[in-house]
N, CA, C and O atoms as CSV, one atom per row, in Angstrom:
chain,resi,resn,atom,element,x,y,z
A,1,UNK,N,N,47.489,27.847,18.049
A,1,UNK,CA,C,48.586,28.520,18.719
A,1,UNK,C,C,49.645,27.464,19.055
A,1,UNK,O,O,49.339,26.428,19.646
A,2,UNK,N,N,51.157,27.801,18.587
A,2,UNK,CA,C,52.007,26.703,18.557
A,2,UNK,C,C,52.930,27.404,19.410
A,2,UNK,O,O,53.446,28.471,19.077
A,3,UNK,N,N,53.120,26.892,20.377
A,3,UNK,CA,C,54.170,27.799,21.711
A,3,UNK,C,C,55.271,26.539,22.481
A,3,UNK,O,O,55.959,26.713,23.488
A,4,UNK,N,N,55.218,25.921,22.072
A,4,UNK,CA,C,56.184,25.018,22.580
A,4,UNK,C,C,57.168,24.942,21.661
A,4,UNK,O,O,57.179,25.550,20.590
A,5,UNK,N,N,58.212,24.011,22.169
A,5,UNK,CA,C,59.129,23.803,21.249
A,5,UNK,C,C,59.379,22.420,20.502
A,5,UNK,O,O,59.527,22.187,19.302
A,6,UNK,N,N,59.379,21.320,21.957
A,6,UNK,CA,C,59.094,19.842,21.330
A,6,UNK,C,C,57.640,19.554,20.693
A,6,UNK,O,O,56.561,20.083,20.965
A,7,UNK,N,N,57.881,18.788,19.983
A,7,UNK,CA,C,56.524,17.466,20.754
A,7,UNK,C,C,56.819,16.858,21.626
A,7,UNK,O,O,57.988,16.576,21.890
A,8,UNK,N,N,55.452,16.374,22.535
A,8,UNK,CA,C,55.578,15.466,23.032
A,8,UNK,C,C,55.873,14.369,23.069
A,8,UNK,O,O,55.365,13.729,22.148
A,9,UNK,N,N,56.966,13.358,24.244
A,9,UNK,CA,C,56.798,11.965,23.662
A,9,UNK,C,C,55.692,11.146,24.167
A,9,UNK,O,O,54.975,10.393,23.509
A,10,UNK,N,N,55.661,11.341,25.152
A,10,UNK,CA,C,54.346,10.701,25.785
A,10,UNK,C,C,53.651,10.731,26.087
A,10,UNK,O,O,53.432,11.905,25.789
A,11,UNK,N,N,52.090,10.183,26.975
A,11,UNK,CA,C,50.955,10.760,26.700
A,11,UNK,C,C,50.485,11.472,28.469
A,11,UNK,O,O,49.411,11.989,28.773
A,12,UNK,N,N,51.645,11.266,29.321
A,12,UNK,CA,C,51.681,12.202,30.065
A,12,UNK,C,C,52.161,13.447,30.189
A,12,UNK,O,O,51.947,14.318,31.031
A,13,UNK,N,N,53.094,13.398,28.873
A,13,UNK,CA,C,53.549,15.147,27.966
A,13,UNK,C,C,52.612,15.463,27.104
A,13,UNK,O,O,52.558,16.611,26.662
A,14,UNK,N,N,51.862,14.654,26.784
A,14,UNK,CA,C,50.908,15.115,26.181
A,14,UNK,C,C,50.295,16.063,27.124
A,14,UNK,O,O,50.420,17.270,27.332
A,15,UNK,N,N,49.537,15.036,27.663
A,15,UNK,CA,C,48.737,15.372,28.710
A,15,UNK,C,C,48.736,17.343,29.507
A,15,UNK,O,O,47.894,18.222,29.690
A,16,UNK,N,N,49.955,17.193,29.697
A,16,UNK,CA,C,50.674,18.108,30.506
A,16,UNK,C,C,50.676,18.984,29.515
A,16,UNK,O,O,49.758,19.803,29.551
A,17,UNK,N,N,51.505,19.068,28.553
A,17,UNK,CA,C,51.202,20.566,27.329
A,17,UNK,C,C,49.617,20.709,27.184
A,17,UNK,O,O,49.083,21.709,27.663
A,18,UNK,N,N,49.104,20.058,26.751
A,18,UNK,CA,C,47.136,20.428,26.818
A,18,UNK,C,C,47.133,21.200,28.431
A,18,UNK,O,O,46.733,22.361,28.515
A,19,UNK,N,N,47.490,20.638,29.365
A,19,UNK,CA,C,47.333,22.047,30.399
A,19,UNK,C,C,47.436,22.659,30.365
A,19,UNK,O,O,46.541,23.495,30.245
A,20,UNK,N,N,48.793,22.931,30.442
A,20,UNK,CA,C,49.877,24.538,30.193
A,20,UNK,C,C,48.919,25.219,28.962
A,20,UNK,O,O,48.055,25.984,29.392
A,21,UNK,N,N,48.954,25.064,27.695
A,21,UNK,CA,C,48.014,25.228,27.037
A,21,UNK,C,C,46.765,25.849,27.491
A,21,UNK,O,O,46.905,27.071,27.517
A,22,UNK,N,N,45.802,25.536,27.795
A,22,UNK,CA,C,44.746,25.939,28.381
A,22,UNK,C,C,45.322,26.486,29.753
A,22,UNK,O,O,45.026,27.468,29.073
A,23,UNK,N,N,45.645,26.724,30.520
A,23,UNK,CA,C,46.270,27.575,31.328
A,23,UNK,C,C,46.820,28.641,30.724
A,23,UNK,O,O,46.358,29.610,31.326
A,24,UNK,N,N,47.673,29.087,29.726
A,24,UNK,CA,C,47.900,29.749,28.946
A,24,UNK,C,C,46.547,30.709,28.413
A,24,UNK,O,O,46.260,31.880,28.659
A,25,UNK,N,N,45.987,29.853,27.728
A,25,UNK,CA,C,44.534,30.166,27.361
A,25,UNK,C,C,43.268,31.592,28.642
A,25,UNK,O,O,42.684,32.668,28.520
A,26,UNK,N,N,43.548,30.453,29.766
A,26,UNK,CA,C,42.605,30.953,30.522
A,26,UNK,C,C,43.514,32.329,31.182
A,26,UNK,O,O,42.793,33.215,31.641
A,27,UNK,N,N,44.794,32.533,31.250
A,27,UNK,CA,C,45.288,33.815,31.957
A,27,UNK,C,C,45.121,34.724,30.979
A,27,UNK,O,O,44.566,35.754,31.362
A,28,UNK,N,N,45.487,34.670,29.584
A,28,UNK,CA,C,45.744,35.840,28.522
A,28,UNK,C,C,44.137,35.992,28.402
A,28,UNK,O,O,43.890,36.802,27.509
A,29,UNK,N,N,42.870,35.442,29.051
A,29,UNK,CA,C,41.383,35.556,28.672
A,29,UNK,C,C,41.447,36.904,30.171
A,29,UNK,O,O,40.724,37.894,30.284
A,30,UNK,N,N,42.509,36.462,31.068
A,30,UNK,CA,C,42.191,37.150,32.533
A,30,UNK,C,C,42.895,38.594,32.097
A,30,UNK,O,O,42.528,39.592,32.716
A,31,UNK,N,N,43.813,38.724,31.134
A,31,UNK,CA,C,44.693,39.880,30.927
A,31,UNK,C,C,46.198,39.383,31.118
A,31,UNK,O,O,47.143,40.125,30.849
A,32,UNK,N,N,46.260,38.908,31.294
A,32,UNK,CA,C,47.805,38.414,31.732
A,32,UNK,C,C,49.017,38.242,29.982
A,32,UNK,O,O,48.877,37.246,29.272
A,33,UNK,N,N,49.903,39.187,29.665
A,33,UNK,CA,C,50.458,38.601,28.889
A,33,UNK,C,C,51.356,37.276,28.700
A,33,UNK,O,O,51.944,36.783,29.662
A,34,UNK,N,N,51.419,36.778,27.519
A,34,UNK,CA,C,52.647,35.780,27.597
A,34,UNK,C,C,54.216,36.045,27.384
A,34,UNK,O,O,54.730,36.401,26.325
A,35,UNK,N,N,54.892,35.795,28.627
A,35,UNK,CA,C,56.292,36.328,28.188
A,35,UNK,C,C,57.479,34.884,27.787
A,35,UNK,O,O,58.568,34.877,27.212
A,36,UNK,N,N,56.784,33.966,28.298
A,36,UNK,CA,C,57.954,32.593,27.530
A,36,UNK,C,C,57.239,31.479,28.719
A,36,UNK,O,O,56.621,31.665,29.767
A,37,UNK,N,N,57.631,30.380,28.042
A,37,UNK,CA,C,56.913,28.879,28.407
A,37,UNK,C,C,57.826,27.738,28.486
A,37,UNK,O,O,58.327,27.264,27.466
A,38,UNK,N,N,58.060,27.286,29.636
A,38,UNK,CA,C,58.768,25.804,29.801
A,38,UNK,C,C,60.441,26.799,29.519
A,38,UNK,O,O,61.147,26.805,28.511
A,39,UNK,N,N,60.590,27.380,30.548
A,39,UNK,CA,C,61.992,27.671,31.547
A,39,UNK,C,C,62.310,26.828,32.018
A,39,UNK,O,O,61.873,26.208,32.988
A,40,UNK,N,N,63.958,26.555,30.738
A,40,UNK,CA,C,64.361,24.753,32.132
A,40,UNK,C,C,65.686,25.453,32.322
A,40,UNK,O,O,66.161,26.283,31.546
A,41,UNK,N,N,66.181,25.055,33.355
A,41,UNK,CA,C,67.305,24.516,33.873
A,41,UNK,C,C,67.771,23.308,34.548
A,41,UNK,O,O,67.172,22.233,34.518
A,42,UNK,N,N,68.854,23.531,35.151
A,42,UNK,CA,C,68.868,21.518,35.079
A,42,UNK,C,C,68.542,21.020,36.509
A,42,UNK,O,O,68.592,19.892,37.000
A,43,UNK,N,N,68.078,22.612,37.184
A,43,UNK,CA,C,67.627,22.033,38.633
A,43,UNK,C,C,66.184,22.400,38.555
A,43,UNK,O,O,65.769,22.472,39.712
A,44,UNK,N,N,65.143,22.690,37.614
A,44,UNK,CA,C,63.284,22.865,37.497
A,44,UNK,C,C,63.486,23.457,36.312
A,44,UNK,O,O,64.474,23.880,35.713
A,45,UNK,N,N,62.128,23.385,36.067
A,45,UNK,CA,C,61.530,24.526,34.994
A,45,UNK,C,C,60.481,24.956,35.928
A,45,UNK,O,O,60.184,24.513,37.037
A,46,UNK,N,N,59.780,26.320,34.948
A,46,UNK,CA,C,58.618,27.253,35.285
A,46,UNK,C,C,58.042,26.591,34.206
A,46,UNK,O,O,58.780,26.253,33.280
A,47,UNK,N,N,56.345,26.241,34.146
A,47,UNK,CA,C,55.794,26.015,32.703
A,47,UNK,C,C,55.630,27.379,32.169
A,47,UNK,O,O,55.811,27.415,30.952
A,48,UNK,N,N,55.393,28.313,32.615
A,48,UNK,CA,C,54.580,29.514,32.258
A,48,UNK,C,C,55.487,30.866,32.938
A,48,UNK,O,O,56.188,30.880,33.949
A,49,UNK,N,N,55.236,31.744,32.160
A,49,UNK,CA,C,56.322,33.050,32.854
A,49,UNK,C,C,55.010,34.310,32.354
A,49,UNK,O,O,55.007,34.634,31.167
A,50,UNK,N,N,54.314,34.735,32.980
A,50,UNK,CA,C,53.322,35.894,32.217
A,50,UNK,C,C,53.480,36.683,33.131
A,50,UNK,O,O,53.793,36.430,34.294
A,51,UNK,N,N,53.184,38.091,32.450
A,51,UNK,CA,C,53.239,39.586,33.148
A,51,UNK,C,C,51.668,39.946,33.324
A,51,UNK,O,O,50.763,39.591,32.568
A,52,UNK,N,N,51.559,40.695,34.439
A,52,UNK,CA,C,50.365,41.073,34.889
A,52,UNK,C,C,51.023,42.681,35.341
A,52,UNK,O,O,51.699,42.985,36.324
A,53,UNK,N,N,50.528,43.520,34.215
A,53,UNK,CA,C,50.897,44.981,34.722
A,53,UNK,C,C,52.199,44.996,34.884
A,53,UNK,O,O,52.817,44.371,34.022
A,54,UNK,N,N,52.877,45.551,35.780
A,54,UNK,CA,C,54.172,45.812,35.819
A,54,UNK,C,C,54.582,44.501,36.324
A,54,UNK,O,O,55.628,44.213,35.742
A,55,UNK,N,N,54.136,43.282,37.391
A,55,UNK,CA,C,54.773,42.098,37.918
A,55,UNK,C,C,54.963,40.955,36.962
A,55,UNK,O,O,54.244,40.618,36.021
A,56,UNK,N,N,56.065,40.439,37.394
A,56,UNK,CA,C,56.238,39.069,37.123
A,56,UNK,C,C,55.680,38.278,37.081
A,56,UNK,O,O,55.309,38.120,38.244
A,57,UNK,N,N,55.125,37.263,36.293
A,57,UNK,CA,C,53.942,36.271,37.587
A,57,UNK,C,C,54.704,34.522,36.726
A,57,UNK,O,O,54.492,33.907,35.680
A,58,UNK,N,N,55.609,34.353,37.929
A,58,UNK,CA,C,55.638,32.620,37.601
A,58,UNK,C,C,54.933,31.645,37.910
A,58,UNK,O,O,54.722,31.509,39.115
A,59,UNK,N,N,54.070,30.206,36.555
A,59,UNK,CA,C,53.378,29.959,36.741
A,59,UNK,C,C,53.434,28.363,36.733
A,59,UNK,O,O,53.699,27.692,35.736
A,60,UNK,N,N,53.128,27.840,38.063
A,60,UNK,CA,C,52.620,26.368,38.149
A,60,UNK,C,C,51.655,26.064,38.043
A,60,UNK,O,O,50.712,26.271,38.807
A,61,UNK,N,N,51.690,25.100,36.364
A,61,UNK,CA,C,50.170,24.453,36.325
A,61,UNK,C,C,50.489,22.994,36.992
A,61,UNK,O,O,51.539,22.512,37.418
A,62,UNK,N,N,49.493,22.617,36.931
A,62,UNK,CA,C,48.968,21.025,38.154
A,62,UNK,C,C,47.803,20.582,37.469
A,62,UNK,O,O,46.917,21.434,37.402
A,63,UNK,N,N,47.579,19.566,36.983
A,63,UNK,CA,C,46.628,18.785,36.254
A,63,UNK,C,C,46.412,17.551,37.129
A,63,UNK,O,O,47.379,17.005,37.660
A,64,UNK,N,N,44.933,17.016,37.323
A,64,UNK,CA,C,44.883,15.640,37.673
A,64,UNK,C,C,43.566,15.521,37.006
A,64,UNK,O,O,42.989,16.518,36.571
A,65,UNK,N,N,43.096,14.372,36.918
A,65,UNK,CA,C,41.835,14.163,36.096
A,65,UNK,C,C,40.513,13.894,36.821
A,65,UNK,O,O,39.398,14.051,36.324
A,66,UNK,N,N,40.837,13.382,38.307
A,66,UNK,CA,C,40.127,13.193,39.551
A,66,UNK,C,C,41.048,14.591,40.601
A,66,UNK,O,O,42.137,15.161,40.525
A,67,UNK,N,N,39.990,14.640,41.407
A,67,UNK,CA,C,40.568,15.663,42.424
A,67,UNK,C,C,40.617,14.734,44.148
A,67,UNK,O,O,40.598,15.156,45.304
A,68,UNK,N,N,40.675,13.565,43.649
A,68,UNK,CA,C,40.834,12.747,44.997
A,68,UNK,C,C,42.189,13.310,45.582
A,68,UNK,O,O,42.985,13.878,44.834
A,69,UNK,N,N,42.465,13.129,47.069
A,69,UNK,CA,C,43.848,13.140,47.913
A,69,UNK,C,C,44.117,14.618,47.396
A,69,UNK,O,O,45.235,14.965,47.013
A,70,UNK,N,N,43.093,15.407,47.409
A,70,UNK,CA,C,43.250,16.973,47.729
A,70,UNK,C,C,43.458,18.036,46.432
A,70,UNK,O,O,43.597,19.259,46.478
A,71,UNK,N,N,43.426,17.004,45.078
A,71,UNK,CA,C,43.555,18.049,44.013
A,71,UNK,C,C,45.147,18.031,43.907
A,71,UNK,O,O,46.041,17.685,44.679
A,72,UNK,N,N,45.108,18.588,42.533
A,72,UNK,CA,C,46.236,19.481,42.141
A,72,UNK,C,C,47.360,19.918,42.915
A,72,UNK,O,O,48.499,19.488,43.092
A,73,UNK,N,N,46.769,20.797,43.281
A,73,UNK,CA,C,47.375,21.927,43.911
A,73,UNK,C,C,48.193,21.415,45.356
A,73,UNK,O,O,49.093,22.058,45.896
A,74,UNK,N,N,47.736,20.314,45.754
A,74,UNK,CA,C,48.290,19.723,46.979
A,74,UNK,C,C,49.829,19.249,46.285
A,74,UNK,O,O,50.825,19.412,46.990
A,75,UNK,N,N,49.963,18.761,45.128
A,75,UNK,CA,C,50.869,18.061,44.935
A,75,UNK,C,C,52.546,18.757,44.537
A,75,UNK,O,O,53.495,18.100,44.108
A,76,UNK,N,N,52.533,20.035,44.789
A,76,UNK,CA,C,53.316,20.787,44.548
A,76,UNK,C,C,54.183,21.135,46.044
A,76,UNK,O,O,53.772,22.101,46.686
A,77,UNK,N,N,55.092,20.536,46.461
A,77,UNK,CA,C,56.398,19.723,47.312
A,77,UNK,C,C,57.054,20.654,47.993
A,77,UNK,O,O,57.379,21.534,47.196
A,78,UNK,N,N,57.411,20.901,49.069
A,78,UNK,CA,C,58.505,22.095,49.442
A,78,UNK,C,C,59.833,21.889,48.759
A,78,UNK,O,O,60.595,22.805,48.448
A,79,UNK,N,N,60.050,20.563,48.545
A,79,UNK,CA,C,60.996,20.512,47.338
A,79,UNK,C,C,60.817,21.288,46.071
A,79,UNK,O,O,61.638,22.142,45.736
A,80,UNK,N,N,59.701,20.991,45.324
A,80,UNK,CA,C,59.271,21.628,44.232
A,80,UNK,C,C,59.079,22.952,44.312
A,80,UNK,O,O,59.388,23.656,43.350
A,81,UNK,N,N,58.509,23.534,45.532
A,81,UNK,CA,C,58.995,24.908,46.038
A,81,UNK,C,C,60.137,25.839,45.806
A,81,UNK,O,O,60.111,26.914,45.206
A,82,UNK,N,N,61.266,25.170,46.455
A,82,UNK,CA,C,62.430,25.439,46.387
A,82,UNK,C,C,63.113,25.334,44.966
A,82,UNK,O,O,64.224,25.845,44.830
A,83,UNK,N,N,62.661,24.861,44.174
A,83,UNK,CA,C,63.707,24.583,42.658
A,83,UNK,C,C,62.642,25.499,41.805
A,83,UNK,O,O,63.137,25.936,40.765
A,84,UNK,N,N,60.990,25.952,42.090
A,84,UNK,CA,C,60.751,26.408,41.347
A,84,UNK,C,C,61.110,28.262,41.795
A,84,UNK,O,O,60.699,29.097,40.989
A,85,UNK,N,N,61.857,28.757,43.062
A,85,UNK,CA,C,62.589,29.883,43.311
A,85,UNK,C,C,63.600,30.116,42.836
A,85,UNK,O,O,63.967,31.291,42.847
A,86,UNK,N,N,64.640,28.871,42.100
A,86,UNK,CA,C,65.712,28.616,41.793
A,86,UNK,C,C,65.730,28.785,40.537
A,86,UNK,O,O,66.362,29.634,39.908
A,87,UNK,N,N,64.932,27.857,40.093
A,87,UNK,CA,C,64.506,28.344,38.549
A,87,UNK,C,C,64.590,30.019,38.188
A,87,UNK,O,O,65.364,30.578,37.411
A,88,UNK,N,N,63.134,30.816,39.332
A,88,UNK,CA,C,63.136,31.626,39.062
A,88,UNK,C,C,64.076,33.214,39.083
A,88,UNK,O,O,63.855,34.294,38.535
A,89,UNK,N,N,65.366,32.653,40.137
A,89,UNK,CA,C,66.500,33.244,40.512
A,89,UNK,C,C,66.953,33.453,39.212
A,89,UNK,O,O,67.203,34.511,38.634
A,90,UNK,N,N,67.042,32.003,38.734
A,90,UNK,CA,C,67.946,32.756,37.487
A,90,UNK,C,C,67.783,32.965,36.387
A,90,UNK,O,O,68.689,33.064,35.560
A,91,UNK,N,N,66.292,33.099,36.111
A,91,UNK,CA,C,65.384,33.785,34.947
A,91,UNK,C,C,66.043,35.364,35.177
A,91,UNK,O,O,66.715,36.138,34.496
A,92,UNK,N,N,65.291,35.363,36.886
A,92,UNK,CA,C,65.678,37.096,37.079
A,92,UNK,C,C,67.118,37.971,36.556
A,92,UNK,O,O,67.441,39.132,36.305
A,93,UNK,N,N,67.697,36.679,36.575
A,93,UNK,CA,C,69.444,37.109,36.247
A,93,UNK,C,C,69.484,38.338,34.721
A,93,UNK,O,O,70.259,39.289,34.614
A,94,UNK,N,N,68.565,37.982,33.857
A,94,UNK,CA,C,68.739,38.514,33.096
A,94,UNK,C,C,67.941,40.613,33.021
A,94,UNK,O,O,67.744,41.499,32.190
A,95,UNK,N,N,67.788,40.369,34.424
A,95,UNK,CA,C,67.605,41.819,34.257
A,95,UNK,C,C,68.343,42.467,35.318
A,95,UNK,O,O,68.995,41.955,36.228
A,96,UNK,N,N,68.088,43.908,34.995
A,96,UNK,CA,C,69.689,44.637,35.862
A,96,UNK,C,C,68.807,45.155,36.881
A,96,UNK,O,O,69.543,45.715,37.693
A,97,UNK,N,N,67.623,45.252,37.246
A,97,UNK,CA,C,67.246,45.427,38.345
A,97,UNK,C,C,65.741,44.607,38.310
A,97,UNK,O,O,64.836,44.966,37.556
A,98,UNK,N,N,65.634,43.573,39.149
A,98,UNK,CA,C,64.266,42.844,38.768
A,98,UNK,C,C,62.721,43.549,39.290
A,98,UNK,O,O,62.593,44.148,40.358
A,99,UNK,N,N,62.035,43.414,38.671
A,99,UNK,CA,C,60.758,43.462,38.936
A,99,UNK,C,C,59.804,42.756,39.641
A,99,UNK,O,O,59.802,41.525,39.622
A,100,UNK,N,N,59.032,43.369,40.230
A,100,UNK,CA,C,58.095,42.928,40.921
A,100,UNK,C,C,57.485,41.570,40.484
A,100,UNK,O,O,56.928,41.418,39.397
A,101,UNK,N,N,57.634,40.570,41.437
A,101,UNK,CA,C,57.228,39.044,40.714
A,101,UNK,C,C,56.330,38.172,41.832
A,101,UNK,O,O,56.099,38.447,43.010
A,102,UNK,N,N,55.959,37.155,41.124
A,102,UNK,CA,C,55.191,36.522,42.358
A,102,UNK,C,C,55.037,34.921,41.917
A,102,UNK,O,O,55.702,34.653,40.916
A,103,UNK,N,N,54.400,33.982,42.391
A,103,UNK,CA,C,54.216,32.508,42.193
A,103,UNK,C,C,52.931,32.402,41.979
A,103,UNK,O,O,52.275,32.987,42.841
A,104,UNK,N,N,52.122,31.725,40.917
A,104,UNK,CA,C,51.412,31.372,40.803
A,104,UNK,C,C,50.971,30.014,40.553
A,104,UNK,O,O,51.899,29.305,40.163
A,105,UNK,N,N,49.680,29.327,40.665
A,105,UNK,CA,C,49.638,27.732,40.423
A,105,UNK,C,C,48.136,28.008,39.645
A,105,UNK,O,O,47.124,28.577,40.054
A,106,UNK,N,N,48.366,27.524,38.687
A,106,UNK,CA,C,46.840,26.929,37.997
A,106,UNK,C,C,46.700,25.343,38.320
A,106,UNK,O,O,47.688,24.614,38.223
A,107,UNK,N,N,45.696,24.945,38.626
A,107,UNK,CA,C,45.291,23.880,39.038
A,107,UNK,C,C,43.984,23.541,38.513
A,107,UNK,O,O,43.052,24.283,38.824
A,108,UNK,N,N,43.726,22.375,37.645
A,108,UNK,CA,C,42.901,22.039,36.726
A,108,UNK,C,C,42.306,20.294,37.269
A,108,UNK,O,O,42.742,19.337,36.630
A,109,UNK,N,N,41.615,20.117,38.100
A,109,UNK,CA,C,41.084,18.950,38.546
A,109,UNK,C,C,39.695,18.506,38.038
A,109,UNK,O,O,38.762,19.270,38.285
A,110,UNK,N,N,39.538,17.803,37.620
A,110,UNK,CA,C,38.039,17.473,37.010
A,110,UNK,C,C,37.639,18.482,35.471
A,110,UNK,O,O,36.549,18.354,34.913
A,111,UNK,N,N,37.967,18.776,35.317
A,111,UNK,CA,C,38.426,19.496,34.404
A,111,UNK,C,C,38.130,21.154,34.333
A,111,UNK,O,O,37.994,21.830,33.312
A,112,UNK,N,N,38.069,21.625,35.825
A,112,UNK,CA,C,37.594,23.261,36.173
A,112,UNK,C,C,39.219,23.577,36.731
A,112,UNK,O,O,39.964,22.897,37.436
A,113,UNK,N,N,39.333,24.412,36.326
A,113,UNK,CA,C,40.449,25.859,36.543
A,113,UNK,C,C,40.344,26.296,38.037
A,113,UNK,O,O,39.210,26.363,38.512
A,114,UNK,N,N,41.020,26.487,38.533
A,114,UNK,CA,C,41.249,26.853,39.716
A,114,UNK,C,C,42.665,28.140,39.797
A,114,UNK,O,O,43.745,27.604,40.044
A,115,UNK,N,N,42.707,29.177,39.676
A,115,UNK,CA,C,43.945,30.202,39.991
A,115,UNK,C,C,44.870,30.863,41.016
A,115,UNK,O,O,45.192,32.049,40.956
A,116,UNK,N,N,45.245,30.064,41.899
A,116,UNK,CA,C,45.654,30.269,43.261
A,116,UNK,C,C,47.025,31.519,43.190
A,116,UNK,O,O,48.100,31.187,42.690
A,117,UNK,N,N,46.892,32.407,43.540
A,117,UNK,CA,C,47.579,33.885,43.164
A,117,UNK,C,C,48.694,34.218,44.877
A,117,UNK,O,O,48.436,34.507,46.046
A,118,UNK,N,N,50.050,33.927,43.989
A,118,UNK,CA,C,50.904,34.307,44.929
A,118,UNK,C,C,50.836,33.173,47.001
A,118,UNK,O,O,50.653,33.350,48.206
A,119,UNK,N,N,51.210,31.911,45.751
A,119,UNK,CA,C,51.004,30.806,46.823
A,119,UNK,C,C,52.577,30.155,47.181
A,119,UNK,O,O,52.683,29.020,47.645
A,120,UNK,N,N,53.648,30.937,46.931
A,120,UNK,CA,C,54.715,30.433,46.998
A,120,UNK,C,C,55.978,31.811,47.908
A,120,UNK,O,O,56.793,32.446,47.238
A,121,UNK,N,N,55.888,31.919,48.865
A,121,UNK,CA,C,56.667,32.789,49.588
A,121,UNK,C,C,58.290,32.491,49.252
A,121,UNK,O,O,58.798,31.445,49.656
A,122,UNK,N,N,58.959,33.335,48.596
A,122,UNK,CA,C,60.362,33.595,48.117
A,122,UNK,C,C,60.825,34.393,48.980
A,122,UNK,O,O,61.979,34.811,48.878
């Protein structure tokens, strides 16, 4: 399955597409369709954009290889917060009345999946 657009240059883009990737993997195993991957603008991207039933679901993956200093999932910033609403503001732009949406984070530490559902209040 070829869903990106670059290659990677480096081996922490590496790294990082093999997540998204398998994050990818493990939601469409949960039901979740894929609706588009690596939403940039020049203030964030979303890695992941999938529909669950009628909602939106935008998706932060988080990779670390140790889960020392709290995992993954800790490392996602009220900064990073804020640009990944921004991001998603103006994804929404393209519809004339938006749909039901929410934040999601996959978080992959040691190498187990973790799915934290609607962890980002907009």
């Amino acid at each position: 399955m070829r869903w990106w657009k670059k290659k990677p240059q480096n081996t922490t883009q590496r790294s990082g597409q093999q997540a998204e990737l398998r994050a990818l993997e493990y939601l469409h195993a949960e039901g979740l369709m894929h609706v588009e991957s690596n939403f940039r603008r020049p203030f964030g991207e979303i890695d992941l954009i999938m529909q669950e039933h009628a909602t939106l679901v935008f998706v932060e993956v988080r990779s670390r290889a140790k889960s020392r200093f709290g995992g993954s999932a800790v490392s996602i910033t009220l900064d990073k917060q804020k640009r990944l609403i921004l991001v998603a503001e103006a994804y929404l732009q393209r519809y004339q009345v938006s749909p039901p949406c929410r934040f999601d984070v996959i978080a992959i530490d040691d190498g187990s999946i973790e799915w934290l559902k609607n962890v980002i209040e907009a």
